[in-house]
N, C-alpha and C positions, 0 to 999 in steps of 0.2 A: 542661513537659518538652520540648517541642517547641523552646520559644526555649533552650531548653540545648545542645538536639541541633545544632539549626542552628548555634550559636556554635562547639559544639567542633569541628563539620564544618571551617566558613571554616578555624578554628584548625589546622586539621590540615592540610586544605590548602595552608595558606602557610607551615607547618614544616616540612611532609615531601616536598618537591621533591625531593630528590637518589634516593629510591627509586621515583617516579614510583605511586604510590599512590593509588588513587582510592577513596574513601569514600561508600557508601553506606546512608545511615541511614533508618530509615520503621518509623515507630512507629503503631499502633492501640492503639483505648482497651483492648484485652485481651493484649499484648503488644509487644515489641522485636523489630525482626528485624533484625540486622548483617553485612553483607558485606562483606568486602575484598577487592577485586581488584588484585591487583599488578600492573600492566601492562605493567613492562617489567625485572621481575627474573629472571625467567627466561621466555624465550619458549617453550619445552615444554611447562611446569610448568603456568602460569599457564593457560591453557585447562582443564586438566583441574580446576582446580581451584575453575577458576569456574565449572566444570558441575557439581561436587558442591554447591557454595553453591547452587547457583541453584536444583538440583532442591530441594535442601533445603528453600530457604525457599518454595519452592510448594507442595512437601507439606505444608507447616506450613500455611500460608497456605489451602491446598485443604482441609485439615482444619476449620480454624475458621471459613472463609465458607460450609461446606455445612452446619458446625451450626448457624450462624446462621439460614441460609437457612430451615433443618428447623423451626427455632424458629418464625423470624417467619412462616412460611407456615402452620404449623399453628395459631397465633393470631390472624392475620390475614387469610390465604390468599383467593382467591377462591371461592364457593362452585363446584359442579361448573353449575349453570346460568348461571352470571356466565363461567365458562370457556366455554362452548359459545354465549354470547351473541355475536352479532352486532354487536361494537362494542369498544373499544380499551380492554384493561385496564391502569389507569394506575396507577403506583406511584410512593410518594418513594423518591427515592434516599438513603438514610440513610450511609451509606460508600463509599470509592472503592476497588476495593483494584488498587494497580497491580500486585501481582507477576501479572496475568494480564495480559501483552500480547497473545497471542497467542487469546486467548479468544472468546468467541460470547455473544450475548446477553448474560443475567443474569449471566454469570457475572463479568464486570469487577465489580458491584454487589453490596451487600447493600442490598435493597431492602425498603419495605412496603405491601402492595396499598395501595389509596386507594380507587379508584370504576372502573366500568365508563363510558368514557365516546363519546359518539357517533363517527359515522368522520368528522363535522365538525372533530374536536381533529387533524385527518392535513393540514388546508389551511392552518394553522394557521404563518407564514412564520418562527417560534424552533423549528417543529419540523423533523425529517430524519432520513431511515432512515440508522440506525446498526450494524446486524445483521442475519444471514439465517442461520437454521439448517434450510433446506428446508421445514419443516413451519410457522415463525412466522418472523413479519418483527417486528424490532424497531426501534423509532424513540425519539428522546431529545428532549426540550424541553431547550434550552441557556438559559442564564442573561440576561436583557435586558441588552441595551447591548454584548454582545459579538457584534462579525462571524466568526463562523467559516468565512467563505468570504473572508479577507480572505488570500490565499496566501501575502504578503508575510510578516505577523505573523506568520502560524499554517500551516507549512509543509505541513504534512500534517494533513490534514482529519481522518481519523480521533481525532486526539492531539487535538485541539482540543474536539472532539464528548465526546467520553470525559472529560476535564478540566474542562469547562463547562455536564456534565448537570446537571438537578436534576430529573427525573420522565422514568421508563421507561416507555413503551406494549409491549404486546405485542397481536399482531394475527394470527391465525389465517391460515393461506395461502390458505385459500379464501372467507373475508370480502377480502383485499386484492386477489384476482381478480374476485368482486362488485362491489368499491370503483371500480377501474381500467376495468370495463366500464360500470359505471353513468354515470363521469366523463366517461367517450366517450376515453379515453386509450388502449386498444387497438388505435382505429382511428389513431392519430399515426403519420408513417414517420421521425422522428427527427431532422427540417432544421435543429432549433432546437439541434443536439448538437456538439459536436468534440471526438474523444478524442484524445489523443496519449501513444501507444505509445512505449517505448523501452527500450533494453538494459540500462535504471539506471545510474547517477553520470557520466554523459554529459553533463547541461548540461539535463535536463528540467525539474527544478524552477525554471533560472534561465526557461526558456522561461514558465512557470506563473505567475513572478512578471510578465513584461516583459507578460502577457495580462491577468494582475490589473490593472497598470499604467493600463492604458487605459478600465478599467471599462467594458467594453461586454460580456460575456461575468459570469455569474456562474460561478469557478471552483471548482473542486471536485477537492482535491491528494490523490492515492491513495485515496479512500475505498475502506471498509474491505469494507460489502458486496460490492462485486465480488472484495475474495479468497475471500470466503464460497461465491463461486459456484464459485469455482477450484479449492478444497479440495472442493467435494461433488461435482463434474462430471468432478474431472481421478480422483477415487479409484473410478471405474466402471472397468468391464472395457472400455468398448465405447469408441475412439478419437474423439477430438474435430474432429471432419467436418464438412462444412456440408453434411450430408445426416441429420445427430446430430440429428433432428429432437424428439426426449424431452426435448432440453433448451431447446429455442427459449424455451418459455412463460416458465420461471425466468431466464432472460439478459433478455429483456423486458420483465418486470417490475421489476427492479432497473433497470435502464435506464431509465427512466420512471418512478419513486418519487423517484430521484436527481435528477431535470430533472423536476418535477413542473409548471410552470407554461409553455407552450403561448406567452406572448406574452414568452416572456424566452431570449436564449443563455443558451447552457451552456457549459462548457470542461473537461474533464473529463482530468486528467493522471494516471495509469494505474500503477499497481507494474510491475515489470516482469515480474512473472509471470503480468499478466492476458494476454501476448499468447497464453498458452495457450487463448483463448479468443475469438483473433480470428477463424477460421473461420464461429462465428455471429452476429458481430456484425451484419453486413450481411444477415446472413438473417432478422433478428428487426426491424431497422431501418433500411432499404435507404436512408433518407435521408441517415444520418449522417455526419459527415465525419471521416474517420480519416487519422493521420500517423504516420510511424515514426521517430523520431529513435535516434541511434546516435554512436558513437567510436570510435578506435583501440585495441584490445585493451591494450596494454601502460598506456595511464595511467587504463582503466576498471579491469584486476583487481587497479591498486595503488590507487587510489581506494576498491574492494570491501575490499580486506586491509585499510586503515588506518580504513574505519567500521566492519568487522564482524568481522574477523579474533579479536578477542581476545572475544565474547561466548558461547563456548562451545565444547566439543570437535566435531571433525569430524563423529562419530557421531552427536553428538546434532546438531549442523544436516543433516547429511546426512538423517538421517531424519524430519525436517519436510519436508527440500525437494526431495530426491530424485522421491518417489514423484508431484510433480505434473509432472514433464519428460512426453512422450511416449513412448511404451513402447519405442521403437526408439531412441531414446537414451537410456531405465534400460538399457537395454541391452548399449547400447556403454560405457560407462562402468564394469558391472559387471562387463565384460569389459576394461577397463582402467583401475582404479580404482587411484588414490594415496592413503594417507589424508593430506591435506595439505590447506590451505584454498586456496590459491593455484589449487591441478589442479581441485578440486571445482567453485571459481567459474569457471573457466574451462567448464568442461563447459555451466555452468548460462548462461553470457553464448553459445556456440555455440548452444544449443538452442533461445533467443532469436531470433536472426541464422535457424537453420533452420527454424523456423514462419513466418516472416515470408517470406523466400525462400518457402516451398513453395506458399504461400499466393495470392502476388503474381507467379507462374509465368503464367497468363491473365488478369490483372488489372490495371489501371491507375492506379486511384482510389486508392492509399494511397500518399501521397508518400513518400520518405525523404530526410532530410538529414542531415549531421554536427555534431558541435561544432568544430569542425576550421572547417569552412565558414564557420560563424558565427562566430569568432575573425579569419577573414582577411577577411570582407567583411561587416562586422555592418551596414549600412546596406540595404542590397542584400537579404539574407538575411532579416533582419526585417519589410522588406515587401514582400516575397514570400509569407513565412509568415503574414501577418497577411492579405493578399490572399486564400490558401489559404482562411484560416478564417473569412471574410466582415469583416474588419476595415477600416478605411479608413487610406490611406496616412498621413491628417494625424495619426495617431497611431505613426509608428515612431519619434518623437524623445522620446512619452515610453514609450514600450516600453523603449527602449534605455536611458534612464535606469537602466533596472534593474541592468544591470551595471556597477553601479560599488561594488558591494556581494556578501557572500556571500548566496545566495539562499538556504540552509540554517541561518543565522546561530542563530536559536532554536530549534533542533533538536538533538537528541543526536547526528546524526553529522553536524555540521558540519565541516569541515573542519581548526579547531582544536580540537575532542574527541577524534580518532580514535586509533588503538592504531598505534606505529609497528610495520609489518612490511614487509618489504623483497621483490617480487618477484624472484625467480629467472628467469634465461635459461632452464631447464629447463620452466617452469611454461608460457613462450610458445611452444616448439619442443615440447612436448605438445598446446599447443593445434592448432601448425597440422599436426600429425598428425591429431588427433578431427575439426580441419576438412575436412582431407582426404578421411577416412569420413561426413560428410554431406554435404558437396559445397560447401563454405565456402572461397573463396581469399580467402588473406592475403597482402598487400602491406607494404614499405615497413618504414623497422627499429621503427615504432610497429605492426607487427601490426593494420592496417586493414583491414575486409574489404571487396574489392574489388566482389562481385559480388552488392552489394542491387541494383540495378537501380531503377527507378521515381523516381530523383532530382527535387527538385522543382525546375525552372523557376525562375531567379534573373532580376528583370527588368534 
């Protein structure tokens, strides 16, 4: 059934060009699920209507992986002493189901207990934490012979981890506190670490790839636990401060599961909405080395529009991604809100640009640079950057190799998958209003913001 689907899919694909038609098919052994998104028959329409699909086939989908779940747990399940055991419950993964992208834990899977197994199976170099739902940390055994830290391949670490499980641990939060202190990993200050921050579709991931390049650094492209951290930290009442001491322990810990081994870099390249969460980073790990990379407004929120524009109504992104901004920009926003995707990203790439700002007002240690920069002087730029992050100069010729290629290329929003939609003058001349009200100058007819400060050092 599968090589049918797949046949008529190619098929359809290279007959129905002229209505720009994308097909999505994804069968389980208990039913079909069908989507079609039209992507460029009407731009109106077509959002709305692939918010109705989408919810659709995740109620569906939500229906039948929780009966599942219900089944195979009460057949299999772990007893209540094996749950309260001090040691890592491991399950097969029996199904993938991708309509949850956006999900936590178990819930990607339909899985079936196995064995309770020591905190030994956590040192284990195919395993990596994969999820954090406050209360359990989950980790995945990926498939031998596959690098999933290979940025190049496998752009986004998450996707990879998800796509290449085949056995779930689940790990109690106060066993993986026991683990990390017993390990002597709490006393770490972070030296073996480098994250890099940035405003998204700026040129981060090519950076992720040009670091892969050089194999000196194990990278680690958007994992997913750190938005887990983002969604439970940013939906408190209490602001995200580097005095938010409640949350030290949980940023921490993820921080150190991720970079688990003491005699290896790390390089860790950031969604753009972890910088909500840079305030503690240095306060949980005063060692690490953090960067801010950035663009010109105008070819980041048409970059944003042509990966993300067509994946759903404004309502529905708006209300995933609204409520992690900083309370004083839900703010301003709700007090001058478009429903439009163009105004929204805009909002969301200023709020970006004004954590980073407010942050780096008495601070010096978070570089920032542009894509801009590294277009006009890639030699220079890259080993500086590589200088930054403890790299050695005899490695900026094959860094730079990197760009001679899309760095997104196996990715769903590469740059030739995306939805075309066209920025508006309105949507840039709104921005440097909102910039205005946080205190954001915009430069230049690409709408560049002028005043990140902290620029890195070009030698």
């Amino acid at each position: 059934t599968k090589t049918i689907l797949e046949t008529f899919k190619q098929w359809y694909q290279r007959r129905v060009r002229g209505l720009s038609v994308s097909v999505v098919l994804h069968c389980s052994p208990n039913f079909l699920c069908v989507l079609i998104h039209a992507t460029s028959v009407c731009r109106f329409v077509t959002p709305v209507i692939m918010s109705f699909l989408l919810i659709a086939k995740m109620v569906l989908y939500g229906l039948v992986a929780s009966l599942l779940r219900f089944i195979l747990n009460l057949l299999f399940g772990p007893t209540k002493e094996q749950r309260e055991s001090n040691g890592v419950l491991c399950s097969d993964i029996l199904y993938d189901w991708r309509a949850f992208p956006l999900s936590v834990g178990p819930s990607y899977f339909t899985v079936r207990f196995r064995a309770v197994r020591d905190l030994d199976w956590l040192d284990r170099d195919d395993v990596t934490l994969f999820s954090v739902t406050g209360d359990e940390f989950y980790f995945v055994r990926t498939k031998a012979g596959v690098d999933i830290h290979d940025a190049e391949q496998y752009p986004f670490h998450y996707r990879i981890q998800h796509d290449t499980a085949v056995e779930l641990g689940c790990v109690r939060r106060e066993v993986v506190q026991d683990y990390l202190r017993g390990t002597g990993r709490l006393a770490r200050k972070g030296d073996n670490i480098s994250i890099l921050h940035s405003i998204g579709r700026c040129g981060s991931t090519l950076m992720a790839t040009m670091v892969n390049r050089t194999k000196q650094c194990r990278v680690i492209s958007e994992p997913a636990p750190l938005m887990d951290i983002v969604d439970i930290i940013t939906r408190k009442e209490r602001a995200i401060t580097r005095d938010a001491t409640e949350h030290y322990a949980l940023v921490k810990e993820v921080l150190l599961l991720l970079s688990p081994r003491e005699d290896r870099k790390y390089f860790i390249k950031t969604h753009s909405q972890i910088i909500y969460i840079l305030p503690l980073i240095s306060q949980v790990l005063p060692g690490i080395q953090q960067s801010y990379m950035h663009r010109a407004l105008r070819p980041t929120i048409s970059s944003f529009l042509r990966a993300f524009g067509g994946m759903g109504s404004v309502a529905q992104m708006e209300g995933f991604l609204m409520p992690q901004l900083p309370k004083e920009i839900q703010k301003i926003w709700s007090e001058n809100r478009v429903e439009d995707f163009g105004h929204m990203l805009m909002v969301m790439t200023l709020a970006n640009f004004y954590v980073y700002i407010n942050e780096t007002k008495d601070r010096t240690d978070i570089k920032s640079f542009t894509y801009e920069m590294l277009l006009e002087n890639k030699e220079a730029v890259c080993k500086s950057y590589l200088k930054e992050i403890g790299i050695g100069e005899e490695f900026v010729s094959t860094a730079l190799s990197a760009m001679e290629k899309d760095s997104q290329k196996n990715s769903a929003i590469s740059r030739d998958k995306g939805v075309k939609m066209e920025l508006s003058e309105s949507v840039l001349k709104f921005g440097e209003k909102i910039g205005e009200m946080m205190g954001i100058k915009l430069g230049g007819e690409d709408y560049l913001v002028v005043n990140v400060g902290n620029e890195l050092k070009i030698d």
